[in-house]
N, C-alpha and C positions, 0 to 999 in steps of 0.2 A: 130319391133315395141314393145313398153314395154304397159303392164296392158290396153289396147284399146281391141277391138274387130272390126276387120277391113277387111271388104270385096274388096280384091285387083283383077284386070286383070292386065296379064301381055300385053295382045295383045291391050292398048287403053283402055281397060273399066273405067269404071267412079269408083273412092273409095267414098263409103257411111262410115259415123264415126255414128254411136249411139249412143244416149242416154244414154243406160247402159255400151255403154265401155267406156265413158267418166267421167260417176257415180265409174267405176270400177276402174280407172285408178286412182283417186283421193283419191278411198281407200284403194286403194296399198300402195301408197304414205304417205298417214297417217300411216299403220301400221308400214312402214318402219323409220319413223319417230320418232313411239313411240317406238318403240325396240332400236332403238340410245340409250345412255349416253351420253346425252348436259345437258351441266348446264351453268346458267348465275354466271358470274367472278362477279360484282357488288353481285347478291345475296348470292352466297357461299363465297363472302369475308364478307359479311354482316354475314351469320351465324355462320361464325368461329371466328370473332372477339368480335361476343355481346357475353359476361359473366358478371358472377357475377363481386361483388368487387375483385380488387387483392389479391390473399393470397397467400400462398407459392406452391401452386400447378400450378399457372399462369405459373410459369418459366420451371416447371418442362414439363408438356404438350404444350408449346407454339412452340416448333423445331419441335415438332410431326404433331401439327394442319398447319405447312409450308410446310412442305413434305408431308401432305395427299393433302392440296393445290396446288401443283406444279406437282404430280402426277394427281389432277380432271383436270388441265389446259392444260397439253399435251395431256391427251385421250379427251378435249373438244375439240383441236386445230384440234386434226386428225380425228377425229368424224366427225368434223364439215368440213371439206375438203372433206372424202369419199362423207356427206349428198350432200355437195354443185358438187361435181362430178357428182355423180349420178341423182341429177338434173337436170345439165345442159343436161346431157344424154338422160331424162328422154324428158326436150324441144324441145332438137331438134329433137329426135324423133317424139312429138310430132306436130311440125312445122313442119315437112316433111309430116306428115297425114293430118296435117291440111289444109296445101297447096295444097295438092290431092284431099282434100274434094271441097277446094276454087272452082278450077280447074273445078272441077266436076258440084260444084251446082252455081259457080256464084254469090254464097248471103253473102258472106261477105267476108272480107280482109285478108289477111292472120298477121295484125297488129293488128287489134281487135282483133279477137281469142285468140292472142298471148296475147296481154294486158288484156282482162277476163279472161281466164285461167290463167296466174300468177298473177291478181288479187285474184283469188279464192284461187290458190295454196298458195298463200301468209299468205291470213286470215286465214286457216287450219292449214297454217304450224306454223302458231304467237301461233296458239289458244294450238295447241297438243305440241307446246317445249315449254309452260308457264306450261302447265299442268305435261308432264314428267320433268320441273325442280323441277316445286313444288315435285312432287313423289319422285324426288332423294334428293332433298335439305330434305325433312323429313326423311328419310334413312340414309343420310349420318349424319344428326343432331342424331338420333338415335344411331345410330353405336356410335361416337364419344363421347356421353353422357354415355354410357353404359361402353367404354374405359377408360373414365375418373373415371368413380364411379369405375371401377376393379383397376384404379394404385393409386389413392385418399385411397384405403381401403389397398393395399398393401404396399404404401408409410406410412400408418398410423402405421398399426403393424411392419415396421420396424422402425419408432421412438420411438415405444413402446418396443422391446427389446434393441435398442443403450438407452434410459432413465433407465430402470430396467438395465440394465449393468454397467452403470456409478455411477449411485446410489450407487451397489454392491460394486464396488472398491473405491468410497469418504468411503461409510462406512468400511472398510477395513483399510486405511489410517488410518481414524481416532482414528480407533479400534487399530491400531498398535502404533503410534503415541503417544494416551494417557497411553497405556499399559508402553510405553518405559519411558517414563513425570512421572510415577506414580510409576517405578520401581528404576528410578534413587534420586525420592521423600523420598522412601523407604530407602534406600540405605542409604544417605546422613542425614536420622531423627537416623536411627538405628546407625550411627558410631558417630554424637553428643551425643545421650544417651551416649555409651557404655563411650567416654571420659571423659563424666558429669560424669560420676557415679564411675570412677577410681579414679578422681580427688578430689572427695567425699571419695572415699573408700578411698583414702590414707591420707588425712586430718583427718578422723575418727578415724584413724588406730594409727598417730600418736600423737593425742590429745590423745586415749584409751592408748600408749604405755607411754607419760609422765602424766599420771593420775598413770596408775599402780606403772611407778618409784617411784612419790612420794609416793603414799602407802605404799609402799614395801620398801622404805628409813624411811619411819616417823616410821612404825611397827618395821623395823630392828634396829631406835636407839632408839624404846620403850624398844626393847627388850634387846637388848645388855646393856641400861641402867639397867636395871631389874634381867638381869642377873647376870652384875659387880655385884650392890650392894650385890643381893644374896651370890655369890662368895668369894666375900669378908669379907662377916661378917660371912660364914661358914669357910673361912679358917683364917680370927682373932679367931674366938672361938677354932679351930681345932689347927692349926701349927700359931703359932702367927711370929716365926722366920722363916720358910720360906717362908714369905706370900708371901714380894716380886718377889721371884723367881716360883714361884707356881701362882700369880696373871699373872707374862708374862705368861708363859704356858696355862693357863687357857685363857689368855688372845688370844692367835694364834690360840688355838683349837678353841673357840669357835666362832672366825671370821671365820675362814674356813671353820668350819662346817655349818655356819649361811648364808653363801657366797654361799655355794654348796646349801644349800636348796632356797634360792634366785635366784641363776641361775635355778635352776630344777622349780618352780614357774615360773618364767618370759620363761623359754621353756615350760612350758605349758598354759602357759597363750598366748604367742604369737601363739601356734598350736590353740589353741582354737579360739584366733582372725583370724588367716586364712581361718578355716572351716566356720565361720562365713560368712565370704567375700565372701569364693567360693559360700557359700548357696547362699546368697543374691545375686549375681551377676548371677547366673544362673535363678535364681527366676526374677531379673531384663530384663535379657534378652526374657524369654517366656511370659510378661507382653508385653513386647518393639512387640515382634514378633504376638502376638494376635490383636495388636492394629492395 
């Protein structure tokens, strides 16, 4: 006999059922009851599926909340076999005491009993697997809330170093990119100066070298004029007969000598215009390079 208090003879005597082990047997049954893990599939599908709005975290916990689902629905299925085993056990045990009692006292059926007793059992067992769903349905809502805030806050900090990461390397690119943009910028300003300024220096060079020519032709036939006449009117006053032969002479000397000092002018006049150019052109370039 389960959770009864039942005075049995084995030789014929009559079985008495009590009050209290009929009160007892029903609060057996409850405790066994509430110790179970049942939960209602309508309601745990109900609390797993109400959420917020969709946001990216929907996808991410939504395989999780089916597999905590599918794992509540097999320990309900077999929960709920063991409960309903142990019932039936629980019946027909008690339909065998019941029927002993019938037996005994005559006063009622052994179909009524049956039917107020799994009436009773019934109402107890609605009332205590509503109450341990609710208990587990807020447990399990619990759990799952508290799951969510832990992989929501570790999902968060790792979009927050994949962003500072990617950040890091656009800024890198970019930084390398403009560097290269800015050095090739460089490059391409500094060898158009240098050509500008050749192109310049050597148009200067040669405007300054036919400036000087003429100078140095118009001086040389001031001078060479200057000189004849001198020449000449000292060697009419001096040797009047050999002037002619004394004016050539005079005359190769003093091209030669006027030729070499012209050359030695225009070589230092060209060394000067060189130094000039290198200056400038070095001076051009740490302008170009500053810039």
């Amino acid at each position: 006999y389960v959770g009864g208090e039942f005075d049995m003879c084995r030789d014929g005597v009559s079985l008495s059922v009590s009050e209290s082990g009929n009160k007892q047997s029903l609060e057996d049954l409850r405790n066994s009851v509430v110790g179970g893990d049942s939960l209602s599939l309508s309601a745990l599908r109900t609390s797993l599926t109400q959420s917020e709005a969709s946001t990216l975290d929907d996808a991410t916990h939504r395989s999780a909340r089916f597999r905590e689902e599918e794992r509540l629905r097999s320990r309900l299925r077999r929960d709920r076999r063991l409960r309903l085993k142990a019932q039936s056990e629980r019946i027909a045990a008690m339909q065998d005491n019941i029927s002993s009692e019938l037996e005994t006292r005559h006063t009622m059926t052994i179909e009524q009993l049956e039917r107020e007793l799994r009436q009773e059992m019934d109402e107890e067992l609605q009332q205590l697997e509503q109450e341990s769903l609710h208990k587990e349905e807020e447990n399990i809502r619990s759990q799952l809330n508290l799951k969510l805030q832990r992989e929501q806050d570790i999902l968060r900090e790792q979009l927050d170093v994949e962003q500072e990461r990617r950040l890091e390397e656009h800024r890198d690119r970019i930084r390398a990119r403009l560097e290269q943009e800015m050095t090739e910028g460089f490059s391409k300003r500094l060898e158009f100066q240098r050509e500008r300024l050749e192109i310049e220096f050597n148009e200067e060079l040669q405007r300054r070298v036919r400036e000087a020519e003429g100078a140095i032709e118009d001086e040389l036939e001031l001078r060479f004029s200057e000189l004849e006449a001198s020449e000449i009117s000292n060697l009419e006053v001096s040797q009047t007969s050999r002037l002619d032969e004394r004016e050539d002479q005079l005359r190769r000397g003093i091209r030669k000598r006027l030729e070499a000092q012209l050359h030695q002018r225009l070589r230092q006049r060209e060394t000067r215009l060189r130094a000039e150019y290198e200056r400038r052109s070095h001076r051009l370039e740490e302008d170009i390079a500053r810039e």
